[in-house]
N, C-alpha and C positions, 0 to 999 in steps of 0.2 A: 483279806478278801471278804472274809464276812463280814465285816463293817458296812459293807456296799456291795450287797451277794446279788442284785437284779444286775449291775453292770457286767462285773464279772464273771456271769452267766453270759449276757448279751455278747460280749467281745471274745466268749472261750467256748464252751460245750454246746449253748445252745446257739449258736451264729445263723445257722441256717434258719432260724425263724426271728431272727431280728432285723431291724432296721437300724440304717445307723448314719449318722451325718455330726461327722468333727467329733467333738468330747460330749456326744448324747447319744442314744437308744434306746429302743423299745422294742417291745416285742411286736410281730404284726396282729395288729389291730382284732383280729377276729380272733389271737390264741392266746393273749392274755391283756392285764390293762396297764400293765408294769412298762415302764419308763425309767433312766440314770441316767443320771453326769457324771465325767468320773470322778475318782477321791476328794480331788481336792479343785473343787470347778472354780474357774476364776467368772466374772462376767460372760466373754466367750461362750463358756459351756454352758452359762443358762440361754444365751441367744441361740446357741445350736440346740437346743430341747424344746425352745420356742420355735424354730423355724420347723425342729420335726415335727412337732403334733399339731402344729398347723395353728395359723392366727385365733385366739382366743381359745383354744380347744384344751382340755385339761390332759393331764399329767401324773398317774399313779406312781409315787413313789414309796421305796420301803427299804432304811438306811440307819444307821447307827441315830444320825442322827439328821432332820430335814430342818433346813435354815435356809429358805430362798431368799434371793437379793431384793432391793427394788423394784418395783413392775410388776411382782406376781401374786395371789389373790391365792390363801391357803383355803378350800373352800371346805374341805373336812379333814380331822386328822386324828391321832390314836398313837397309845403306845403301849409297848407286848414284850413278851423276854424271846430273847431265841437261845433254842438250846441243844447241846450237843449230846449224843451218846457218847456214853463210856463204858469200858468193856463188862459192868456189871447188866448189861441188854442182853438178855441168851437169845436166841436165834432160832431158837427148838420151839415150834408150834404146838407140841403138843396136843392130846386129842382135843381135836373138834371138828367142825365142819369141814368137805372141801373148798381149799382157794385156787382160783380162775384166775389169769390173766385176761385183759379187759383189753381193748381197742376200739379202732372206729368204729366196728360192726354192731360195737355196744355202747355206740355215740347216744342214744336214744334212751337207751333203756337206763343210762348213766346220768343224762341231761334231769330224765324224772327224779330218780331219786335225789339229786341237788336240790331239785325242788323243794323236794320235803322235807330236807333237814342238810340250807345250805351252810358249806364249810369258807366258802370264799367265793369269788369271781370264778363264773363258769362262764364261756363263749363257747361259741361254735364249734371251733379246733382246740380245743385245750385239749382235747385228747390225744394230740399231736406230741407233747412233752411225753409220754409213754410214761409207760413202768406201773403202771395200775393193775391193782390186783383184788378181786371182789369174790363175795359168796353168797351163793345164793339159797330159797328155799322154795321148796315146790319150784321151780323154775323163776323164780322170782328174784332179780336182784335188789339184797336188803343191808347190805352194807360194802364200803368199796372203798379205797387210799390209792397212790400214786405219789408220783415223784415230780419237782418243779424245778426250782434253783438248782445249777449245777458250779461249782467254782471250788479251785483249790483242793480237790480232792473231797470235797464235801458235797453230798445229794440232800435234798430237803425233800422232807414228808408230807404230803400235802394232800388236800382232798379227802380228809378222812372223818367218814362220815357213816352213817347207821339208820337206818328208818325206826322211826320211834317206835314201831310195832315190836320191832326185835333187840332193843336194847338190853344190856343186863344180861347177855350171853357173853359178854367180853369177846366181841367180833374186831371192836377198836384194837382192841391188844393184840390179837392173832394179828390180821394183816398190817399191825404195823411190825411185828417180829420178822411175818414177812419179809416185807419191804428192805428190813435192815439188812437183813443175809442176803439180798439178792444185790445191795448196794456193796458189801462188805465182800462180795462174793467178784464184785469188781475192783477190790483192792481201795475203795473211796468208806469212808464213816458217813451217817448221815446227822443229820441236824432239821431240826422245825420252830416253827413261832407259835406262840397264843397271846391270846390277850395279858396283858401285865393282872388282868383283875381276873382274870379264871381261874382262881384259887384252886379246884379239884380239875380241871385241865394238868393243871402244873404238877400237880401231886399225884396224879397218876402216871404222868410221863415220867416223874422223880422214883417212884417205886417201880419203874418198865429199866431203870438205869439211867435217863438222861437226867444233864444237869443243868442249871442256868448257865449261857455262856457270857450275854451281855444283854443289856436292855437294844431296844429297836425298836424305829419311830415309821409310824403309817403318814404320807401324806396327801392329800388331793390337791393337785396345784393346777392352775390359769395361769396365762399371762395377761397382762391387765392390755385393752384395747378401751378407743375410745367408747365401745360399746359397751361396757364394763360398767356396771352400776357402783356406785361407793359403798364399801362394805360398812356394817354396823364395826360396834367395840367388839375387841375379843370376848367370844363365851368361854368358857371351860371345855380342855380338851375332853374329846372321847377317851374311851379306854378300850373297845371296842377289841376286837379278834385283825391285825394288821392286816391290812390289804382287803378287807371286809367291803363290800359298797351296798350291802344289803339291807341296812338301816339309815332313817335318817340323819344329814350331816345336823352340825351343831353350825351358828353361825359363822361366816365367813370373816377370816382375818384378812387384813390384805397389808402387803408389806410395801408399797410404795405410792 
């Protein structure tokens, strides 16, 4: 299931905020930008992904591995490790700051800090996936994580981030220890992505206990309509943070 952890979210834990039409899915629109086919799509499942996000309209996906057929137009992409905790993760907070649980009411004060130091795709409702847990200072929220992919007994860490003012207090590690014992505390392990090229990403979540589980492919996809310009040569992929949309893409592939 983690090979294709946005489907098996979509058809399992998180249902109630997906859409879904034959062998595709996505989340709705306003709570994330994530989109699958399932395992193993034959043609079908890419015409069911193209009639759901709508003629020419793009497609966020994040997979083992992204290989569309004919007809669709890879317009940015990226690849990142995901990786699992292992019971070397203690769960003990140890002293620091207090942590807050986070919801709509901190839709606001949640949306800013993304601002200033975004982790991925923020919308409207994202805050709707729950399980977000922040600290604050003087009344101020200056670091915050949460939870996204749900599948197989595995929750994914997400969202976690820190306002460059206050870095260097190890806020990232408390709430992601957090995170883990309230996941573990539901009898599920967690798991998260980064960038394949975030060398000290990795090696901090390596020295937190998690491991590499397998690499994982970001992709931006179209489907090609006549209105579809013709794409240049392939450039070089990104390497980018998966599911990132907060940087420029690299040029457009297009596969048919």
């Amino acid at each position: 299931m983690l090979d294709n952890p946005v489907w098996h979210t979509l058809v399992g834990p998180r249902r109630a905020l997906a859409q879904r039409h034959g062998q595709a899915a996505r989340f709705d629109p306003d709570v994330s930008v994530f989109a699958a086919v399932v395992d193993d799509p034959d043609p079908a499942a890419w015409d069911d992904l193209a009639a759901l996000v709508g003629s020419g309209q793009p497609a966020a996906m994040l997979r083992r591995t992204v290989v569309p057929p004919q007809g669709w137009v890879i317009e940015e992409g990226g690849s990142g490790v995901q990786m699992v905790a292992t019971p070397a993760v203690t769960t003990t907070p140890g002293d620091g700051p207090a942590v807050e649980s986070l919801g709509p009411a901190d839709a606001d004060e949640m949306s800013r800090l993304i601002a200033v130091d975004p982790p991925g795709p923020w919308l409207p409702r994202t805050v709707e996936l729950g399980g977000y847990v922040g600290v604050r200072d003087g009344g101020r929220l200056v670091a915050m994580a949460g939870e996204r992919m749900r599948c197989g007994g595995f929750t994914e860490i997400s969202a976690v981030c820190t306002h460059p003012d206050h870095r260097g207090r190890g806020l990232a590690t408390l709430l992601t220890r957090v995170i883990v014992a309230r996941i573990r505390a539901r009898g599920e392990e967690a798991f998260l992505h980064t960038a394949g090229s975030n060398d000290v990403a990795i090696r901090l979540y390596e020295r937190l206990g998690f491991r590499v589980r397998t690499s994982i492919e970001y992709g931006l996809l179209r489907p090609v309509t006549d209105a579809t310009a013709p794409a240049p040569p392939p450039g070089p992929r990104r390497t980018g943070h998966p599911g990132s949309t907060t940087t420029s893409p690299p040029p457009a592939r297009r596969t048919g």
